[in-house]
N, C-alpha and C positions, 0 to 999 in steps of 0.2 A: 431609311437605314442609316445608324451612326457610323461615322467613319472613325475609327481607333488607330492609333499612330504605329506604326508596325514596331516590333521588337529590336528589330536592326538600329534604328535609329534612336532610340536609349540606351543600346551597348556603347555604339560611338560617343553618345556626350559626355557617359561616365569615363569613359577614355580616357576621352581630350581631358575632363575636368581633371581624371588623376595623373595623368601629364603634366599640367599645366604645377599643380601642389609639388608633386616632385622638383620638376626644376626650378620652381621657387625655395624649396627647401636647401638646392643645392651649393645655388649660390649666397644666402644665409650663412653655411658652414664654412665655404672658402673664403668668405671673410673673415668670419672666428679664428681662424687657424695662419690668415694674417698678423692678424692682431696679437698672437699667443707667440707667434715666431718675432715679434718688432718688439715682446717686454723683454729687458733684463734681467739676467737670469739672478735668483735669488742665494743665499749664501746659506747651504745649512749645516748639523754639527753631523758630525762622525764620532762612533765609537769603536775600540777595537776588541774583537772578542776573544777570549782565552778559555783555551782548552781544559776541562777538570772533570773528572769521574764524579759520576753520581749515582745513588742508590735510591729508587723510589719504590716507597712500600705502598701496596694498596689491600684494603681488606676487600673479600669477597663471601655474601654468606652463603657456608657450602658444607657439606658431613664427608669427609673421607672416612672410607671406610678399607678394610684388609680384604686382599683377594681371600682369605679363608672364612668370611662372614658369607653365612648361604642366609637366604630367606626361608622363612618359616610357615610353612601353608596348611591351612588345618586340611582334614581326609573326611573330615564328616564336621556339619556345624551346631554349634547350640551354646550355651552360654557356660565360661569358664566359673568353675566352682573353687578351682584349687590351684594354686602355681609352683611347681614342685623346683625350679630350678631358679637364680637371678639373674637381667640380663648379663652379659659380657662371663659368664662359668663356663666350664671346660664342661661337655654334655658328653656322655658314652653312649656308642651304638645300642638300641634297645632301651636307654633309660627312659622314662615316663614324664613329659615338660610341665603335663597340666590335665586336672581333670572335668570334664565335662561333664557339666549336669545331664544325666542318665535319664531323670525322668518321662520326657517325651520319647526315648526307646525303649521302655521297661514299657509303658502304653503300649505302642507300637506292635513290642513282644505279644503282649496276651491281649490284644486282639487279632493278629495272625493264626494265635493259637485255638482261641475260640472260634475262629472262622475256620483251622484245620478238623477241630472235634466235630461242629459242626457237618463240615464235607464228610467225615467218617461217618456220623450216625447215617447220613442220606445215604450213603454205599451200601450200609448194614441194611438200610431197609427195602432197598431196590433189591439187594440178594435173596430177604424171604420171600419177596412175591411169586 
């Protein structure tokens, strides 16, 4: 059976070893700070500063717009055919902005409608039986 060095006794030596680092560190720096307090102190210049307003412009890119611009959200979609007004015009309640290509609802229409005649003729013929 091998015998394995317990755990305890490589916490202690890492210990000791970063004890040991430290107060070699220590006294390193309280020498430094000897030495830094024994130089003559150096001669440097001075300015004095004066008081003056200033304006600084910066640009920012950005759109302001007026609290009375509303957004504009279509009610139903498809592709615009026609633009009845330009932007930034004064628009009246009811006026018409833009017209929408119809086509895909005109389909729409008369196939509802041939699926309504449809349902009618099946009614008509459920009633003679």
């Amino acid at each position: 059976m091998k015998h394995f060095p317990s755990l305890k006794n490589y916490t202690l030596t890492t210990l000791l070893f970063l004890t040991w680092i430290g107060l070699a560190g220590c006294t390193t720096s309280a020498e430094n700070q000897t030495e830094q307090t024994a130089a003559a102190p150096q001669k440097r210049s001075v300015i004095t500063l004066k008081e003056n307003s200033v304006t600084l412009h910066k640009e920012y890119p950005a759109r302001i717009e007026g609290k009375v611009n509303v957004d504009i959200r279509p009610q139903a979609e498809g592709y615009l055919e026609r633009i009845y007004v330009e932007e930034g015009a004064y628009v009246k309640a009811g006026q018409p902005l833009f017209k929408i290509a119809d086509a895909p609802y005109r389909e729409a229409l008369h196939t509802a409608q041939a699926n309504l005649g449809a349902a009618q003729a099946d009614l008509k013929k459920l009633r003679w039986k």
